[in-house]
C-alpha positions as CSV (number, residue, x, y, z in Angstrom):
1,X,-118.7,-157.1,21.6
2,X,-121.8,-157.8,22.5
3,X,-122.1,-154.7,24.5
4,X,-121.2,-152.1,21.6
5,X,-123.7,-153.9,19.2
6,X,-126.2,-153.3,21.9
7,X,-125.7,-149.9,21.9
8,X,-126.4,-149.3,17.8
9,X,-129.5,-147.5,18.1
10,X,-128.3,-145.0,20.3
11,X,-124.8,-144.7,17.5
12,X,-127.3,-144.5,14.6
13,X,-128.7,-141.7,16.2
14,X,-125.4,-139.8,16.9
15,X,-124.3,-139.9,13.7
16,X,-127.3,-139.1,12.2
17,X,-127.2,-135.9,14.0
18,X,-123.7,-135.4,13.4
19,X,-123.8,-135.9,9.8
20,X,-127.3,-134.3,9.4
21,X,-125.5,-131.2,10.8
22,X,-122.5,-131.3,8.7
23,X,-125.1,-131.3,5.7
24,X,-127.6,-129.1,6.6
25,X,-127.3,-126.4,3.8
26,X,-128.6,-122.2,3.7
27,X,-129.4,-121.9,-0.1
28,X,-128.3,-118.4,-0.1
29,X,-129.8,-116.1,-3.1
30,X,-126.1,-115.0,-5.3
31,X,-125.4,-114.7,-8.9
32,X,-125.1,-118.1,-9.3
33,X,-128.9,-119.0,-9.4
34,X,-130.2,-122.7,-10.2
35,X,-132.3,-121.3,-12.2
36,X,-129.9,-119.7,-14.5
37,X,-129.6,-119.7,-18.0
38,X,-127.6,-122.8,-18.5
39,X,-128.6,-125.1,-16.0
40,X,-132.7,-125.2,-17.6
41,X,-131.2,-126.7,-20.4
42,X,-129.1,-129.8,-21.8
43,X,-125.9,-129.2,-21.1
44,X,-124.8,-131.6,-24.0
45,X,-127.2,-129.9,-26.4
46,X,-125.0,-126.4,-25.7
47,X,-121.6,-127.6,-27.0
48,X,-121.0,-128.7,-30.3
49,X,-118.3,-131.4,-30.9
50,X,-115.6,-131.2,-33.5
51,X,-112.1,-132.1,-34.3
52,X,-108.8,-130.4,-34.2
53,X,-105.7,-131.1,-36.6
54,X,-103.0,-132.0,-33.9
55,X,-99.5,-132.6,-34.1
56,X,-98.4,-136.0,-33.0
57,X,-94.9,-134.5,-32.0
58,X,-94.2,-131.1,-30.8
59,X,-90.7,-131.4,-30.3
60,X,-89.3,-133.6,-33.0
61,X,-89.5,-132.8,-36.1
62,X,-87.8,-136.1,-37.9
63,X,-89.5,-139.1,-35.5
64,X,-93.0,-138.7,-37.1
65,X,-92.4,-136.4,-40.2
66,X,-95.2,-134.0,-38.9
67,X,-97.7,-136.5,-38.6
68,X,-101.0,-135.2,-37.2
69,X,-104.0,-136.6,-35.0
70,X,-107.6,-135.6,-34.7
71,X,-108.4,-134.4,-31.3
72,X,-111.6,-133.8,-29.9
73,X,-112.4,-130.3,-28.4
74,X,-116.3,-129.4,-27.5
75,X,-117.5,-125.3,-27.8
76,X,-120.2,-123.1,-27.3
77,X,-120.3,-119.2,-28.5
78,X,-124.0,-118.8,-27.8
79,X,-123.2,-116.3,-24.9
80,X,-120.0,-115.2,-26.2
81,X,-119.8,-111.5,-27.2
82,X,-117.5,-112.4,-30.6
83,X,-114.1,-110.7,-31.2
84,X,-113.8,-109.0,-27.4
85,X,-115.7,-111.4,-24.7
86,X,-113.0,-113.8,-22.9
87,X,-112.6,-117.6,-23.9
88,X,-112.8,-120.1,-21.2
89,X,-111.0,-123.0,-22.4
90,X,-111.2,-126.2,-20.2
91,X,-107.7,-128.3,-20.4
92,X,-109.0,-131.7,-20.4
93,X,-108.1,-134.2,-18.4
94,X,-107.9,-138.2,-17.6
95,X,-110.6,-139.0,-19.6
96,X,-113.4,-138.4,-22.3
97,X,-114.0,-135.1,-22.3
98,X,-118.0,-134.9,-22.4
99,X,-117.8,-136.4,-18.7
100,X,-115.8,-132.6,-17.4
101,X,-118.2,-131.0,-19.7
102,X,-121.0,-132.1,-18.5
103,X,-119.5,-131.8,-14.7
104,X,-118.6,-128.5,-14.8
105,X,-121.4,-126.2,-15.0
106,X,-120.3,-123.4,-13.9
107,X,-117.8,-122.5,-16.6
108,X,-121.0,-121.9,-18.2
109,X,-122.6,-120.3,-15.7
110,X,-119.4,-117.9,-16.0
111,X,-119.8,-117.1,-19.6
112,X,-123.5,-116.4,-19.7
113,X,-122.2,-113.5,-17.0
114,X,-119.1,-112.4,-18.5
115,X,-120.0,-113.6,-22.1
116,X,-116.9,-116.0,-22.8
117,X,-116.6,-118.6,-25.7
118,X,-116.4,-122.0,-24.2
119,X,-114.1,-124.6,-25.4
120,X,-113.4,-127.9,-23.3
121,X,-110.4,-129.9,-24.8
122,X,-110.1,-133.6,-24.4
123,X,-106.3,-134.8,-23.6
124,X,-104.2,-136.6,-26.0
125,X,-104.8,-140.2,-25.4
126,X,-108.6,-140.3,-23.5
127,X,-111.6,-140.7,-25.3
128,X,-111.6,-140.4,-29.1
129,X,-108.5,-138.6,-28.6
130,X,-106.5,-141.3,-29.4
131,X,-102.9,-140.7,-31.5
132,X,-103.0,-144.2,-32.9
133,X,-106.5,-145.6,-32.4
134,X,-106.4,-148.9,-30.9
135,X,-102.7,-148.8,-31.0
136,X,-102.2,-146.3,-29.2
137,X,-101.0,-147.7,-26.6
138,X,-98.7,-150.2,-27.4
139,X,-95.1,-149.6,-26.9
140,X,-93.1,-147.3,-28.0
141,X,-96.7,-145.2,-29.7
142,X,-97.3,-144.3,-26.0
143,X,-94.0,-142.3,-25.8
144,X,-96.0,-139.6,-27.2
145,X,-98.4,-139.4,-23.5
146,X,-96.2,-136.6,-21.8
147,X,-97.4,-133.8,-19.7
148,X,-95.5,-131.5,-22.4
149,X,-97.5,-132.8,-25.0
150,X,-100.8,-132.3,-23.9
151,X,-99.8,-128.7,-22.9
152,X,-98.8,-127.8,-26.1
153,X,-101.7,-129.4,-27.8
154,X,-103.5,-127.0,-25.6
155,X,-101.2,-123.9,-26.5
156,X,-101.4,-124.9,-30.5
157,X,-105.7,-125.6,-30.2
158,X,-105.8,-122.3,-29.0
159,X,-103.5,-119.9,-31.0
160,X,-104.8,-121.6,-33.8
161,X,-108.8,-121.4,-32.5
162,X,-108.7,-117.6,-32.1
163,X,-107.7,-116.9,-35.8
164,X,-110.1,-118.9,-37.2
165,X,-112.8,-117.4,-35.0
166,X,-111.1,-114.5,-35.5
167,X,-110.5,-113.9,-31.6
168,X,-107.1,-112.9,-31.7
169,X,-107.4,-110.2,-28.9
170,X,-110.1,-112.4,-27.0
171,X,-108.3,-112.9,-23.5
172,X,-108.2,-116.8,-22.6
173,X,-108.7,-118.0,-19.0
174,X,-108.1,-121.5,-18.5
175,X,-109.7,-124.0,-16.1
176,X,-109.5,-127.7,-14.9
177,X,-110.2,-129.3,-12.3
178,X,-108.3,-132.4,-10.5
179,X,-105.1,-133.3,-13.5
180,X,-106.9,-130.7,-15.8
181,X,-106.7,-128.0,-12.7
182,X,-102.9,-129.3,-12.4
183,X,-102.7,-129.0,-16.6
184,X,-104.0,-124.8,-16.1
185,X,-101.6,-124.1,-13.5
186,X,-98.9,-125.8,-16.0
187,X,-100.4,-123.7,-19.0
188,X,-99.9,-120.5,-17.0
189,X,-96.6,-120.7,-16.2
190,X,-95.7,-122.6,-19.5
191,X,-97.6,-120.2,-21.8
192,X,-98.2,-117.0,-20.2
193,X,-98.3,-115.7,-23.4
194,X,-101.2,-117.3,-24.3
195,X,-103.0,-118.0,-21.3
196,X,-104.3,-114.7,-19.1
197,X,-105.1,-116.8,-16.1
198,X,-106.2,-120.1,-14.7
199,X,-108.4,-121.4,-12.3
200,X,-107.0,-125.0,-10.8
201,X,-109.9,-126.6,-9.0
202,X,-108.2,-129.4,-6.4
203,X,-105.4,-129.5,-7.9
204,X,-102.1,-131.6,-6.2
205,X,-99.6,-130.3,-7.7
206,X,-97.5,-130.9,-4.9
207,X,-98.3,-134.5,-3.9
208,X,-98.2,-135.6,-7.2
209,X,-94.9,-134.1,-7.7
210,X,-93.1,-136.3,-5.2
211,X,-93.3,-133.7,-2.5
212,X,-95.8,-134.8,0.1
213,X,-96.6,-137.2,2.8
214,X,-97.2,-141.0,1.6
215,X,-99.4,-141.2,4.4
216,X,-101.4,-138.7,3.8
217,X,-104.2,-139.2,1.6
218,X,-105.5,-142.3,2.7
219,X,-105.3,-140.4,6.0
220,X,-107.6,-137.7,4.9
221,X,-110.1,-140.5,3.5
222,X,-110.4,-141.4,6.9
223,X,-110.8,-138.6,8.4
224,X,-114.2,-137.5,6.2
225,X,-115.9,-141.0,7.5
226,X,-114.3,-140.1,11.3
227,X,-115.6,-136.2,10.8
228,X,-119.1,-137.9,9.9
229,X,-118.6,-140.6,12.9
230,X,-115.9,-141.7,15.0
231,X,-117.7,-144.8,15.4
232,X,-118.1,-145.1,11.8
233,X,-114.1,-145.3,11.3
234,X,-113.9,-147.8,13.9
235,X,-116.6,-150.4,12.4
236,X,-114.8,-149.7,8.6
237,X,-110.9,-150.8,10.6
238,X,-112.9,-154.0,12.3
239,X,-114.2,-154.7,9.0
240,X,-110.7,-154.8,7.4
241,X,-109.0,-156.3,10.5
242,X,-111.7,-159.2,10.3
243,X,-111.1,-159.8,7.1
244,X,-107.3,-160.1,7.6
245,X,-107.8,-162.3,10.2
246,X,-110.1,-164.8,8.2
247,X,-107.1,-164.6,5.7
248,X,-104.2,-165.7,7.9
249,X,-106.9,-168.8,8.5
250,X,-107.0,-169.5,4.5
251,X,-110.9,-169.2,5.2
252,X,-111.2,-168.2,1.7
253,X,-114.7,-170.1,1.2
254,X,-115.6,-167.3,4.1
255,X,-114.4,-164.7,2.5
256,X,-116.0,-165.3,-0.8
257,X,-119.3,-165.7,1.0
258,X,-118.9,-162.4,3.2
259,X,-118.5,-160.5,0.1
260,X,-120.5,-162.1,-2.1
261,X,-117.2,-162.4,-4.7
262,X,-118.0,-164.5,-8.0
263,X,-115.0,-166.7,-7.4
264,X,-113.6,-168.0,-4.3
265,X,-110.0,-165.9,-3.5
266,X,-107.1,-168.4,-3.4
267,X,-104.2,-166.4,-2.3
268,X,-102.5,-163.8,-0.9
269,X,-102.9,-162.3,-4.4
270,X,-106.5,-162.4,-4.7
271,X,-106.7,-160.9,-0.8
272,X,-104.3,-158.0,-1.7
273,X,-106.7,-157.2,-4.8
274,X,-109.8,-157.4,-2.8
275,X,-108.2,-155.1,-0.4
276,X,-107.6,-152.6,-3.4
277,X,-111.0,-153.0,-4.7
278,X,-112.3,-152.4,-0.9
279,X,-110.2,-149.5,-0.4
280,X,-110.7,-147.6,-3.7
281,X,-114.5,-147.5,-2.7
282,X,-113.4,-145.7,-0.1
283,X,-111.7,-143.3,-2.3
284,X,-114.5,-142.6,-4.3
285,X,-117.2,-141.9,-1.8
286,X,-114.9,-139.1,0.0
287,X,-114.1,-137.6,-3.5
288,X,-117.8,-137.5,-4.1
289,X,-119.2,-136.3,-1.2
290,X,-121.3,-133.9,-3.1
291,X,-124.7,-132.6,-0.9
292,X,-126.4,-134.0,-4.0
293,X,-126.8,-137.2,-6.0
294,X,-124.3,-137.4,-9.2
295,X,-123.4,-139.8,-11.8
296,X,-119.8,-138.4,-12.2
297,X,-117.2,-141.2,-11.8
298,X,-119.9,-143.2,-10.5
299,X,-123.1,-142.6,-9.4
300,X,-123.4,-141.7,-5.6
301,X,-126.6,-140.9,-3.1
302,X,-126.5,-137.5,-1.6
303,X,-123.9,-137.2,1.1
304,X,-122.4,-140.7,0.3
305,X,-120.1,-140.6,3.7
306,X,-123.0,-140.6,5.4
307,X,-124.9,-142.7,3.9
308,X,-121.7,-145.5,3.7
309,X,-121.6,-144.5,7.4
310,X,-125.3,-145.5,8.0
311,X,-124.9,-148.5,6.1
312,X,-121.8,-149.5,8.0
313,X,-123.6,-149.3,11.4
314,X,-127.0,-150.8,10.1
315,X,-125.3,-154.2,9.2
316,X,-125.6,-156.7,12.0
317,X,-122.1,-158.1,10.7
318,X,-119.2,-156.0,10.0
319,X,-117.8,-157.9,7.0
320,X,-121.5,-158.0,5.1
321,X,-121.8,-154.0,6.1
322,X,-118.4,-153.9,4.6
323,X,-119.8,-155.1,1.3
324,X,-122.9,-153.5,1.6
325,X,-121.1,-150.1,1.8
326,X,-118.8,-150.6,-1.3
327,X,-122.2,-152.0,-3.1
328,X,-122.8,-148.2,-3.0
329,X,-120.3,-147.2,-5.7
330,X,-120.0,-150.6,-7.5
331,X,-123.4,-151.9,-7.5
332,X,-125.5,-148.8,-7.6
333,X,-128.2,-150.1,-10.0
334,X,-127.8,-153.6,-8.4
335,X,-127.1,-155.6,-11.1
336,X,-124.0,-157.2,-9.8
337,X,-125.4,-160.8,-8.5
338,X,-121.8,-160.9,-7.2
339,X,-118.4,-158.9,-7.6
340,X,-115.8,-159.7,-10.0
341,X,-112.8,-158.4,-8.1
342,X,-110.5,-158.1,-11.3
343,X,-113.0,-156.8,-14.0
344,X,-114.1,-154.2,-11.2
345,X,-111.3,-152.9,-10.3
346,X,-107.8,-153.2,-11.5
347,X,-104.7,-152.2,-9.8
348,X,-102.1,-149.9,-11.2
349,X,-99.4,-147.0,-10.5
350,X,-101.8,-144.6,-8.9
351,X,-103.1,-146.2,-5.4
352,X,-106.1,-144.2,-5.5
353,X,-107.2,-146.3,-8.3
354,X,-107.1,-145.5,-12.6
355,X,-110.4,-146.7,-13.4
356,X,-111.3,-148.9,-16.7
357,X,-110.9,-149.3,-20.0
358,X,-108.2,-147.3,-22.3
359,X,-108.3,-144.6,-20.1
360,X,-106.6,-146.1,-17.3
361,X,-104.1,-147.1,-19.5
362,X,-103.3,-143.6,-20.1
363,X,-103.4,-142.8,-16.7
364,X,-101.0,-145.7,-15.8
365,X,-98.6,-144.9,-17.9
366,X,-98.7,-141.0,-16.9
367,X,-98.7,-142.4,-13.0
368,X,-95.5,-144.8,-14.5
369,X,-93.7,-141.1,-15.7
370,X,-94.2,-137.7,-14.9
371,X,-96.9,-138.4,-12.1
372,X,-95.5,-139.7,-8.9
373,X,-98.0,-141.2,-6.3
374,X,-96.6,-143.5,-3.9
375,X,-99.7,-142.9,-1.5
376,X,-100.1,-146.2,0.8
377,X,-102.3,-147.0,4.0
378,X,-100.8,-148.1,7.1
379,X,-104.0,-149.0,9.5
380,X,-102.3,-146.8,12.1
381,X,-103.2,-143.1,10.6
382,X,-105.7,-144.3,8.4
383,X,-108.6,-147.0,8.8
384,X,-107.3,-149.1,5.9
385,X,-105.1,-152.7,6.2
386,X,-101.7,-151.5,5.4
387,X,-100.7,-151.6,1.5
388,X,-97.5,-149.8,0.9
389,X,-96.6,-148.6,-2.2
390,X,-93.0,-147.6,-2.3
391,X,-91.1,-146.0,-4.6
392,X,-88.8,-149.1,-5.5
393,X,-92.0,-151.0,-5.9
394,X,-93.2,-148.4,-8.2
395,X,-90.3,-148.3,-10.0
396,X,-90.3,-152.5,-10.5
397,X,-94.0,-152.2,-11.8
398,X,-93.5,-149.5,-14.3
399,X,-90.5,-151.3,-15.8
400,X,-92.3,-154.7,-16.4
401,X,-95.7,-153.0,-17.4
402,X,-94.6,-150.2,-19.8
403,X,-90.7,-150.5,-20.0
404,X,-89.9,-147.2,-18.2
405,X,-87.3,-146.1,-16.1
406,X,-88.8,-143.4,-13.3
407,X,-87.2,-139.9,-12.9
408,X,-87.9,-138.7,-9.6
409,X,-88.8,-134.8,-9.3
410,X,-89.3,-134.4,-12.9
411,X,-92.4,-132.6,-13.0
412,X,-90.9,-130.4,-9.9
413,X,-88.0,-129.3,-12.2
414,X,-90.6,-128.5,-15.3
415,X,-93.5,-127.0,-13.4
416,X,-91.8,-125.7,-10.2
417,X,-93.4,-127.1,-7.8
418,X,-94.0,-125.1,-5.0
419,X,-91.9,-122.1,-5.9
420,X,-94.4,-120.6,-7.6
421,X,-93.3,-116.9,-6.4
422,X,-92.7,-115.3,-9.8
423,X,-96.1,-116.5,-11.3
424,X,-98.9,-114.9,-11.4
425,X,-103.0,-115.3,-11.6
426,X,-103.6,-118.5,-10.8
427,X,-106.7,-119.4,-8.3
428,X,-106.1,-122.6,-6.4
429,X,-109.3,-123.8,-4.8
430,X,-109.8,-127.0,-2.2
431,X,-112.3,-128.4,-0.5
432,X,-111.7,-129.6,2.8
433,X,-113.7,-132.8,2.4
434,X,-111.5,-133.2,-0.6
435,X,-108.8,-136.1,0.3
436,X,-106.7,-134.4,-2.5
437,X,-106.9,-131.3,-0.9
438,X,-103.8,-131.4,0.8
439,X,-101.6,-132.3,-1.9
440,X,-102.3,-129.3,-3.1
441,X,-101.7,-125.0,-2.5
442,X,-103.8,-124.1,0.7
443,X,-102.0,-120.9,1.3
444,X,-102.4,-117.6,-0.9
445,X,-98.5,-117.4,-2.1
446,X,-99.1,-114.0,-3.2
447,X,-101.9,-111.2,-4.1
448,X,-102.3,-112.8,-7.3
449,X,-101.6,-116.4,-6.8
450,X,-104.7,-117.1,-4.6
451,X,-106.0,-120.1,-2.1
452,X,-109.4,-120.4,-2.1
453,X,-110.8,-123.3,1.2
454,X,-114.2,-124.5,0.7
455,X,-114.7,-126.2,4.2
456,X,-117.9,-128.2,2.8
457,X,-116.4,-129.0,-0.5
458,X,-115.2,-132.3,-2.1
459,X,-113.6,-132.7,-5.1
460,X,-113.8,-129.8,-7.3
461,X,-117.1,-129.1,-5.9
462,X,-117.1,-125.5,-7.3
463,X,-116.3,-126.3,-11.1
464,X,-119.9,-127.7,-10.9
465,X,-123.6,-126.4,-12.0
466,X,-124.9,-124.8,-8.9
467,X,-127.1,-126.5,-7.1
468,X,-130.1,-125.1,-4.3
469,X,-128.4,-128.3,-2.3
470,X,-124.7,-126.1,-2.6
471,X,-123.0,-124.8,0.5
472,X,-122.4,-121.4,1.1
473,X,-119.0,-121.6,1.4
474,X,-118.9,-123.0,-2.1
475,X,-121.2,-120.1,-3.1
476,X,-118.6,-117.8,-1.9
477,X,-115.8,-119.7,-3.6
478,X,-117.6,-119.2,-6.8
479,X,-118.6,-115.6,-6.6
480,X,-114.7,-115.0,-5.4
481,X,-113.7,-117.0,-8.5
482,X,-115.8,-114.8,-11.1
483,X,-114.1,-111.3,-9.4
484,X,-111.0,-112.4,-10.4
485,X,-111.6,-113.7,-13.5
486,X,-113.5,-111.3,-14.3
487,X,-110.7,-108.5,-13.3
488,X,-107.7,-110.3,-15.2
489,X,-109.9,-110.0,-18.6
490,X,-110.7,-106.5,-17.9
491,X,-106.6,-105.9,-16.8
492,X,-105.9,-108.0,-20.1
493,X,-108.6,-106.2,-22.7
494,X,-106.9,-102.7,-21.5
495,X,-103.8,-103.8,-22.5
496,X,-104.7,-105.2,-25.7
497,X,-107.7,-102.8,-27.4
């Protein structure tokens, strides 16, 4: 041991250059300029928020006797060319809905070239978008949280949107990114009729229908911090293995001090949810590994995999580099004295964590339903103690939590899955820095169902503003994206004028 620590300088340096190298970024001169249009102004000061009359139930018309909800939808027509220009319209996702519109610049930088109306609509059950306000989520008002739903809410906002804006022959191209991405793919095929297209920014539709690899996420989280630094993988493994270690010993005065927790642990209970709260940092950073800073999800440093990298080999103690790594998505502003492991993170049906508040109980339920993800780590292809998460295991949370009783495959049987043969227009862009990435389609399935690989990107890294920090390939993704948009309105106008 005392041998590799002697040799940190010379590692610092290695993955310095490594990761330098991986980040060093060509600003290439394309149509999507930082200095266009609507990136020199406030993106919030754009939209305009307002409410839509929703249906509570689409598809029974005696439970609720047509009752309705207010749901919150954001638009812009500033660059819109009223009656013929194209509507964009965002299909919200796990959470409130400024957060997407805000994140997700270049849907306007898209309509101030091909003068669209803008809508971004916030899912049933996030944000102010709640069914039954602060009930919404007591049992059996949640019932109403279904895939289906939201899609129709979708289908409904929009027919009824373009007569009232009188936009009736106004082609509408949809767009989301992560869930949202998976809810335009779901629109297409559901509501071809409506929808023209759809661009699905890293979307899994497979993985989170059932059909992938349980290993593989927290595989591919791994491998961004071993593509930055095979040494940096190691250190993150001992961390984790030390801490296991210190466990089995009951040393839980240790462990309290290591990482600076505001209670001591006391059990294997309090271990397994530090492990979670350890991990999911993890998650984040690779997620976010934007060539820029961000405040979206949380607020991360430029090229946070290398900077938790640096951090990890700058500590002189692998359980306090540990913490000091994590301190860089829960302690960014560094008011946390010390962590409260079950107010900071909470665990739930989705491994790769639900976040806080009422949103995560949304997204737990959906995760408890129509949204399988029995992702787990295994400290054998992944640098993470091993946490499985099986079905059966799912299956005995969901039924305590929210009373449900799974059905494996469902949203395969609804949306298809990955026979996808007989749809059509649908763009299906990953980054390979993404850790979703491959839970998603990474093939082109046909000339109009089309894979898009961003080797530099992370998560949806192309729905954002451009940036002069963006890497070409992203550049390209974007300018490949706007062609084909841009040639299903004009395919769709000739049909209709």
């Amino acid at each position: 041991m005392a041998g590799w620590w002697s040799l940190l300088p010379l590692l610092l340096l290695v993955v310095s250059v490594l990761c330098e190298g991986a980040a060093a970024r060509s600003f290439s001169t394309s149509t999507w300029k930082h200095s266009r249009d609507p990136l020199r102004r406030d993106p919030k000061a754009q939209f305009k928020e307002k409410y839509f009359t929703q249906i509570l139930d689409h598809f029974n018309y005696n439970s609720l006797g047509n009752g309705t909800y207010p749901q919150r939808y954001l638009i812009t027509d500033q660059y819109w060319k009223k009656g013929s220009g194209p509507i964009f319209f965002y299909t919200g996702n796990e959470g409130d809905i400024w957060d997407f519109a805000l994140n997700s610049g270049f849907v306007l930088e898209l309509a101030v070239e091909q003068a669209a109306l803008v809508i971004f609509a916030e899912h049933r059950y996030y944000g102010k978008s709640l069914p039954f306000g602060d009930e919404s989520f007591i049992i059996p008002n949640v019932g109403l949280l279904t895939v289906e739903q939201a899609l129709a809410d979708y289908a409904v906002m929009i027919t009824e949107l373009k007569k009232e804006l009188r936009a009736e022959k106004c082609p509408v191209i949809v767009l989301g990114g992560s869930y949202g991405g998976m809810l335009s793919v779901y629109m297409r095929v559901r509501y071809p009729n409506i929808v023209t297209g759809a661009l699905a920014a890293s979307a899994p539709i497979l993985s989170t229908a059932g059909m992938g690899d349980s290993g593989q996420f927290f595989r591919d989280v791994t491998a961004d911090f071993e593509n930055c630094s095979p040494v940096c993988k190691d250190s993150v493994r001992s961390a984790f293995q030390k801490l296991q270690t210190l466990a089995q010993q009951e040393d839980y005065a240790g462990i309290q001090s290591a990482f600076s927790l505001c209670k001591t642990p006391s059990s294997s209970k309090d271990i397994h949810q530090l492990n979670g709260f350890l991990r999911n940092a993890f998650t984040l950073l690779a997620m976010m590994d934007y060539p820029y800073k961000t405040s979206f999800m949380s607020v991360m440093p430029a090229f946070p995999v290398k900077v938790a990298c640096e951090t990890m080999l700058n500590g002189t103690e692998v359980l306090s580099a540990l913490r000091d790594t994590v301190g860089i998505v829960y302690n960014s502003t560094g008011e946390h004295a010390c962590y409260d492991l079950y107010s900071l993170y909470v665990e739930c049906a989705d491994p790769t964590g639900c976040g806080l508040g009422f949103n995560s109980y949304a997204w737990d339920y959906q995760a408890c339903t129509e949204i399988e993800m029995c992702f787990e780590s295994n400290n054998v292809t992944d640098m993470f103690p091993p946490m499985p998460f099986t079905e059966s295991m799912r299956e005995e949370y969901c039924a305590r939590r929210w009373a449900v009783v799974l059905r494996p495959g469902w949203l395969k049987t609804q949306y298809w899955g990955d026979a996808l043969s007989t749809a059509s227009n649908i763009i299906f862009s990953n980054g390979d820095l993404d850790p979703w990435a491959n839970g998603g389609i990474r093939k082109s399935l046909s000339d109009s169902l089309i894979a898009i690989n961003i080797p530099e990107g992370a998560h949806h890294l192309d729905l954002r503003a451009s940036n002069p920090a963006d890497p070409d390939s992203v550049i390209k993704a974007r300018q490949t994206e706007a062609k084909l948009i841009a040639q299903w309105v004009k395919t769709a106008r000739e049909k209709t004028f």
